[in-house]
C-alpha positions as CSV (number, residue, x, y, z in Angstrom):
1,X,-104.1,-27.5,69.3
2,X,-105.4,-27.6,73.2
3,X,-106.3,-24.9,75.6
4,X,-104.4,-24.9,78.7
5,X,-106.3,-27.5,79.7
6,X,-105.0,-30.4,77.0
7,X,-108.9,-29.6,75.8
8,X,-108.6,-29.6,71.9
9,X,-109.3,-26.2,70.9
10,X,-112.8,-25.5,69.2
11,X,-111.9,-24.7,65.3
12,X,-114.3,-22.9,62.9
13,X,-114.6,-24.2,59.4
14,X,-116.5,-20.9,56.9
15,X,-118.6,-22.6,53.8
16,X,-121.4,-21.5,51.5
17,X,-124.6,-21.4,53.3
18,X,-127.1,-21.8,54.5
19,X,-127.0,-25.6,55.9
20,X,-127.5,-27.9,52.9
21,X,-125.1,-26.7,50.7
22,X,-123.1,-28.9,48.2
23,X,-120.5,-27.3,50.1
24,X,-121.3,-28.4,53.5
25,X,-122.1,-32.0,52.1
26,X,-117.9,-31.3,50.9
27,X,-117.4,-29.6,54.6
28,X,-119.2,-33.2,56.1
29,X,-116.1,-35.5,54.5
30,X,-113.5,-33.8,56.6
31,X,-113.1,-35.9,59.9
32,X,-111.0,-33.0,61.6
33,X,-113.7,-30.8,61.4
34,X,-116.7,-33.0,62.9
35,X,-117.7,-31.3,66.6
36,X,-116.2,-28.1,65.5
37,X,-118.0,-25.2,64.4
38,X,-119.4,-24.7,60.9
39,X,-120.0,-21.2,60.1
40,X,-122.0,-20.5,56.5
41,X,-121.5,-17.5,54.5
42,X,-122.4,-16.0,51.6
43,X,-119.6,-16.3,49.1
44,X,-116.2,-17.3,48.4
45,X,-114.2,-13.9,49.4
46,X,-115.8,-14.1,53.1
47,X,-114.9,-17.0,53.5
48,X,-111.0,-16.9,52.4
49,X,-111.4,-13.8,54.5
50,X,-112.3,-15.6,57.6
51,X,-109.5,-17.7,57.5
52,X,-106.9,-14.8,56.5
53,X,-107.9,-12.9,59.3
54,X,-108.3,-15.5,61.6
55,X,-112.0,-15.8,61.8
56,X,-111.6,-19.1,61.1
57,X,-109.3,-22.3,60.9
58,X,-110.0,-23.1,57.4
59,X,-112.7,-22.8,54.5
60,X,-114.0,-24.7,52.2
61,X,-115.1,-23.6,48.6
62,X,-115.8,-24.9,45.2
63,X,-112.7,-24.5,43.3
64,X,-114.1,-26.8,39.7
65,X,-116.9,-28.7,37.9
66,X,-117.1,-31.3,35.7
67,X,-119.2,-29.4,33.3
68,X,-118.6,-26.0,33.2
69,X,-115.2,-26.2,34.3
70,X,-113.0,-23.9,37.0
71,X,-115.0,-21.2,39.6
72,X,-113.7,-18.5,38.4
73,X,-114.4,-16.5,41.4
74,X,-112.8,-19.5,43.6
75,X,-109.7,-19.1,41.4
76,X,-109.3,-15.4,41.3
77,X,-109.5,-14.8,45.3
78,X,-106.8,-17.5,45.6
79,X,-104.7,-15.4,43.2
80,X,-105.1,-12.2,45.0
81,X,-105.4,-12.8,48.7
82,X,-102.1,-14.0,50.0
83,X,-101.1,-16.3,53.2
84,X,-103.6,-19.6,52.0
85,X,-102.9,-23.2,51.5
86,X,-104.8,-25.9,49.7
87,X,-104.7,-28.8,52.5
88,X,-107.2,-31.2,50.9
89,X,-109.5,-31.5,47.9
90,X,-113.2,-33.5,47.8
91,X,-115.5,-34.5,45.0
92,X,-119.5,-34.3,45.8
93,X,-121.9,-35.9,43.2
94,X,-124.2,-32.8,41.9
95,X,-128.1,-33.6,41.5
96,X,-130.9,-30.9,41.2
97,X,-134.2,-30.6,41.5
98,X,-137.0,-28.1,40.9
99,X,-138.8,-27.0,43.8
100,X,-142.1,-23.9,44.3
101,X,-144.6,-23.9,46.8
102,X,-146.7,-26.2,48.0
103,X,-149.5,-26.2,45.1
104,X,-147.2,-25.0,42.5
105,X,-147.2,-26.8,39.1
106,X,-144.7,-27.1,36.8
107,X,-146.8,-24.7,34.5
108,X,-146.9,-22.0,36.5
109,X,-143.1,-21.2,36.6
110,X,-142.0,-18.6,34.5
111,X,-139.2,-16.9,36.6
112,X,-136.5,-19.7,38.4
113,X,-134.4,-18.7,41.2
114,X,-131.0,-20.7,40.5
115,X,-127.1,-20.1,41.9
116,X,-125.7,-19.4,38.4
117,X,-123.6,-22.6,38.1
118,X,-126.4,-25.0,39.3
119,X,-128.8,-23.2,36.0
120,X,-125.7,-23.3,33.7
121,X,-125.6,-27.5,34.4
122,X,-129.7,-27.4,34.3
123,X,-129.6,-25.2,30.8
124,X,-131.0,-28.1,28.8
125,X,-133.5,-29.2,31.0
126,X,-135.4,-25.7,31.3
127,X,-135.1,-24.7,27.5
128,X,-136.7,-28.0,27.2
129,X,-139.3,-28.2,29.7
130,X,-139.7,-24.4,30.2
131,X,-138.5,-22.8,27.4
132,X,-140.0,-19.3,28.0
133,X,-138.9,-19.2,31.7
134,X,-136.1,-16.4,32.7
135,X,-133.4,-16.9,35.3
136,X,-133.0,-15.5,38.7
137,X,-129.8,-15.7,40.2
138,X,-128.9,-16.6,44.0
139,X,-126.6,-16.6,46.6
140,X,-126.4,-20.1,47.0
141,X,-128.6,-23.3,45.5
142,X,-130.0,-23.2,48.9
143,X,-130.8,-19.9,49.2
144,X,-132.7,-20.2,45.6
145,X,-135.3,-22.3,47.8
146,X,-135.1,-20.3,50.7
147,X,-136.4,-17.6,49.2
148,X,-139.2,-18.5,47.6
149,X,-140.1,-19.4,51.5
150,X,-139.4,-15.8,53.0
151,X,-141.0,-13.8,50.3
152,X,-137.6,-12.3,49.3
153,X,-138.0,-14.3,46.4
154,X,-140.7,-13.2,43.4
155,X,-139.8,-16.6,41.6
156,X,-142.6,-19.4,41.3
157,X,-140.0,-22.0,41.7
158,X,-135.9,-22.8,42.4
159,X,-133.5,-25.3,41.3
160,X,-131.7,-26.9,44.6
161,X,-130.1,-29.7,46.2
162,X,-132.3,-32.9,47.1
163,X,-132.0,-32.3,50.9
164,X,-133.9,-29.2,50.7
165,X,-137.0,-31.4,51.1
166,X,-135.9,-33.0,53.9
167,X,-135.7,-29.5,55.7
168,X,-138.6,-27.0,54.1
169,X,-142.3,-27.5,53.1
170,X,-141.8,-27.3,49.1
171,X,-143.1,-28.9,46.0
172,X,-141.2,-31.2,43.5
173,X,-141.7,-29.9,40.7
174,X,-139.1,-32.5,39.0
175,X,-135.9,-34.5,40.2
176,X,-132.8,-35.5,38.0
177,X,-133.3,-31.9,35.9
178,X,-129.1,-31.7,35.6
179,X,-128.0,-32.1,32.2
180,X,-125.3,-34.6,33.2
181,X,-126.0,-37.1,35.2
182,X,-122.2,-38.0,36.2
183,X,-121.6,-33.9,37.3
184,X,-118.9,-33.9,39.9
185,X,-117.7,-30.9,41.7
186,X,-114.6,-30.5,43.4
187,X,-114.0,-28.5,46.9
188,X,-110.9,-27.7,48.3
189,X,-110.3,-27.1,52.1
190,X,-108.3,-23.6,52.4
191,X,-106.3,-23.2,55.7
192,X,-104.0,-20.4,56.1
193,X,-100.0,-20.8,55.3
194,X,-98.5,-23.9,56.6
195,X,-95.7,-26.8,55.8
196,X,-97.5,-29.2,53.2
197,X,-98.6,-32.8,54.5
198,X,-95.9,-35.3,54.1
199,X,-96.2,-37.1,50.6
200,X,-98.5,-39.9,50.1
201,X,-97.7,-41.0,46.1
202,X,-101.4,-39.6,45.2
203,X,-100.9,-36.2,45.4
204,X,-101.7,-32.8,43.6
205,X,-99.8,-29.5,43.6
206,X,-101.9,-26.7,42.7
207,X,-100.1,-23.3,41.9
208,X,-100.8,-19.7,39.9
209,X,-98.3,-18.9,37.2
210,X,-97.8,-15.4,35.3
211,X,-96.0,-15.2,32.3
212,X,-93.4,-13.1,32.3
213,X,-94.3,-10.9,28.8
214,X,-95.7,-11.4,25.9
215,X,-94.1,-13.4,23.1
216,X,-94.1,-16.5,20.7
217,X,-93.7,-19.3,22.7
218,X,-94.2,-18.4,26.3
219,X,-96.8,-20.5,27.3
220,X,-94.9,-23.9,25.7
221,X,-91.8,-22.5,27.6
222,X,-93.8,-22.1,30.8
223,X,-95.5,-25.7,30.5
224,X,-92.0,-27.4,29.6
225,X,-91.4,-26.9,33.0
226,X,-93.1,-29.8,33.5
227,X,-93.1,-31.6,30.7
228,X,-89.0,-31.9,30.6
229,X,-89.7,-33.9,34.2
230,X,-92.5,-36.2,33.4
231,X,-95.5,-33.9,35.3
232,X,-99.2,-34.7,34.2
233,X,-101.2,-31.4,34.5
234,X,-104.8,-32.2,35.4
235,X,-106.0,-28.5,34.7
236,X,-104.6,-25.6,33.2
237,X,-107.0,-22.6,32.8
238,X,-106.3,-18.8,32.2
239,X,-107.4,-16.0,34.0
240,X,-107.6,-12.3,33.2
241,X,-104.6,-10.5,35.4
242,X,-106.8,-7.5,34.9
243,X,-103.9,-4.7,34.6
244,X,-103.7,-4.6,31.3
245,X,-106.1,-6.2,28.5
246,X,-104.5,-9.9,27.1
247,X,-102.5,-10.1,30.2
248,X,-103.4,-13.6,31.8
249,X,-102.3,-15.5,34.7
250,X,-102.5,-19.8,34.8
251,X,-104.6,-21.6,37.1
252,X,-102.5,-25.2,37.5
253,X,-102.8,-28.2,39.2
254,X,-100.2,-30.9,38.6
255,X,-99.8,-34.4,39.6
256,X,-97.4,-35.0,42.3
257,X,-96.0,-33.3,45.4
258,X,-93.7,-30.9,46.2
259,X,-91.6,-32.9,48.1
260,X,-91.2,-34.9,45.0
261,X,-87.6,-34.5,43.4
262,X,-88.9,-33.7,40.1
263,X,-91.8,-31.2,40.9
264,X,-89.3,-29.1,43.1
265,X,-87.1,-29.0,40.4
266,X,-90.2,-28.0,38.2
267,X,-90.9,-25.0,40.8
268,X,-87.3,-24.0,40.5
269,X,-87.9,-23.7,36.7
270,X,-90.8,-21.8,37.2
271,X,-89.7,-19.6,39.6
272,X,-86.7,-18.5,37.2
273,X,-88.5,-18.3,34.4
274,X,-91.7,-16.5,35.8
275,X,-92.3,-13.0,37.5
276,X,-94.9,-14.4,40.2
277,X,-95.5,-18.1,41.2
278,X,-97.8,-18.8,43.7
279,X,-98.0,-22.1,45.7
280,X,-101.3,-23.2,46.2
281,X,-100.3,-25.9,48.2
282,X,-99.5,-30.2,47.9
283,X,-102.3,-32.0,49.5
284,X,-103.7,-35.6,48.6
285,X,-106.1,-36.3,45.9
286,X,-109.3,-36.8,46.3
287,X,-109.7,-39.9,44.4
288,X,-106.7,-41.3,46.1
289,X,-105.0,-42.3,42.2
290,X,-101.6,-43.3,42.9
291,X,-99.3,-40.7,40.5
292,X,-96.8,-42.8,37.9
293,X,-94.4,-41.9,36.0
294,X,-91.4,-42.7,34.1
295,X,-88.8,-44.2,36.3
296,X,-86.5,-41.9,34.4
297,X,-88.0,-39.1,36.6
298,X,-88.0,-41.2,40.1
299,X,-86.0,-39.4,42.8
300,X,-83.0,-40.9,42.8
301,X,-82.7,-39.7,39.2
302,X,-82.0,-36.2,39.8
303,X,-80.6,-37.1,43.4
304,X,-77.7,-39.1,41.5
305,X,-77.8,-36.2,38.7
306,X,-77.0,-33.8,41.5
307,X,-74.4,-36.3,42.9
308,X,-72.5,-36.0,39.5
309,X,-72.4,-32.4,39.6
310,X,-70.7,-32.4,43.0
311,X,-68.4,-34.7,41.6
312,X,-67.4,-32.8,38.7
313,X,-67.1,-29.2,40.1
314,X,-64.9,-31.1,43.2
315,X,-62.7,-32.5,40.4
316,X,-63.7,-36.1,41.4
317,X,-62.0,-38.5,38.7
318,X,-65.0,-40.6,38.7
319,X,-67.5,-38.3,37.5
């Protein structure tokens, strides 16, 4: 997009701030949004609220982790706020460290300031090292350190990202303190409602699926959907609907794109057999794994399927 003076138009991206986020280090991998404005917020609804009512171009958010799994929070707003797509998805390397005042030892903490997933992936850690502590949560891993610097904070120390020292006077109390030292966690780039990318064979398809009652069987029916067309589903995770207690919605990503002959006929399944579908979006994956499959579920399988059923209902001899 240009102004009227073939200029490219600034665009604002919303993340989790303040600067030094995970999320902005996720926000950094996105060429289209270098020289554009980066505004930080304080959780995931502002920011999907930014871009649905046009505060912004796009968002990004944490949407799962390696260790403890989906954001719920991430997974619910995407659920309930319509007009987003999923363009693109990025993977950032999670480390931690512990971090007070200058002068603070490691003995004097007994209250930590943490965002609640960074001290779920640091559980082991304190009960080891600081088993009597107790846990204050935070806006952001950031903003654990922050305010220990602004007073806001009554905490003697905070679990945060390793660029924190590069920015802020504060201690290191101890490095490495996550509990797995491979902890990955993925961002996706939210715009709002627009034609997926073309196909580029390592794609995802992410998409929210109700049931449509409650009986024996439902959820195999729902996930034969894909499994009658060769789809790998790389997460499926329930959430509460919250109208009605055991009423649950599916959180799904599947491998391939929409564009792809087998998972639009797995959507058309779907959408007759469910009340609500939502599409996510089709966007690359972040690891850039090519998808494979079967070739009995290529594209010219159900294009020459379809071909037959021409044939027959036209009376063609052949068919």
């Amino acid at each position: 997009m240009t102004d009227d003076l073939g200029v490219p138009a600034r665009r604002t991206y919303s993340y989790l701030g303040p600067a030094g986020t995970f999320t902005e280090a996720a926000l950094a991998q996105v060429p289209e949004a270098r020289e554009h404005a980066w505004k930080p917020v304080h959780n995931v609804g502002e920011a999907l609220g930014d871009v649905v009512e046009g505060r912004s171009d796009a968002a990004m958010i944490a949407i799962e982790n390696s260790v403890d799994g989906g954001v719920s929070t991430a997974q619910d707003a995407l659920a309930t706020m319509p007009g987003l797509r999923i363009v693109g998805e990025y993977l950032v390397p999670v480390t931690f460290v512990l971090v007070g005042l200058p002068g603070t030892r490691l003995a004097d903490v007994s209250l930590v300031a943490a965002h609640p997933v960074a001290y779920a992936q640091c559980s082991r850690w304190l009960s080891r090292e600081l088993p009597a502590h107790a846990h204050l949560p935070a806006a952001s891993n950031v903003a654990s350190a922050l305010g220990l610097l602004d007073g806001t904070s009554n905490a003697e120390a905070a679990i945060a990202p390793p660029a924190i020292l590069e920015h802020h006077n504060l201690e290191l109390l101890a490095e490495n303190i996550g509990d797995n030292a491979n902890a990955v966690t993925r961002f996706v780039l939210v715009s709002r409602t627009v034609p997926p990318p073309p196909p580029t064979g390592a794609d995802k398809t992410s998409l929210i699926v109700e049931l449509p009652e409650e009986y024996p069987g439902a959820l195999r029916e729902m996930l034969s959907q894909f499994e009658t067309r060769g789809i790998n589903l790389s997460l499926l995770a329930s959430r509460p609907i919250g109208d009605a207690l055991g009423r649950y919605r599916f959180v799904i990503d599947a491998d391939g794109h929409i564009h792809d002959e087998r998972m639009a006929d797995a959507l058309l399944g779907l959408r007759r057999f469910s009340p609500r579908v939502t599409f996510l979006g089709s966007y690359p994956r972040a690891d850039r794994v090519i998808v494979r499959y079967p070739d009995r579920y290529s594209d010219d399988v159900f294009v020459d399927a379809r071909d037959w059923l021409r044939g027959v209902l036209s009376g063609d001899p052949e068919s």
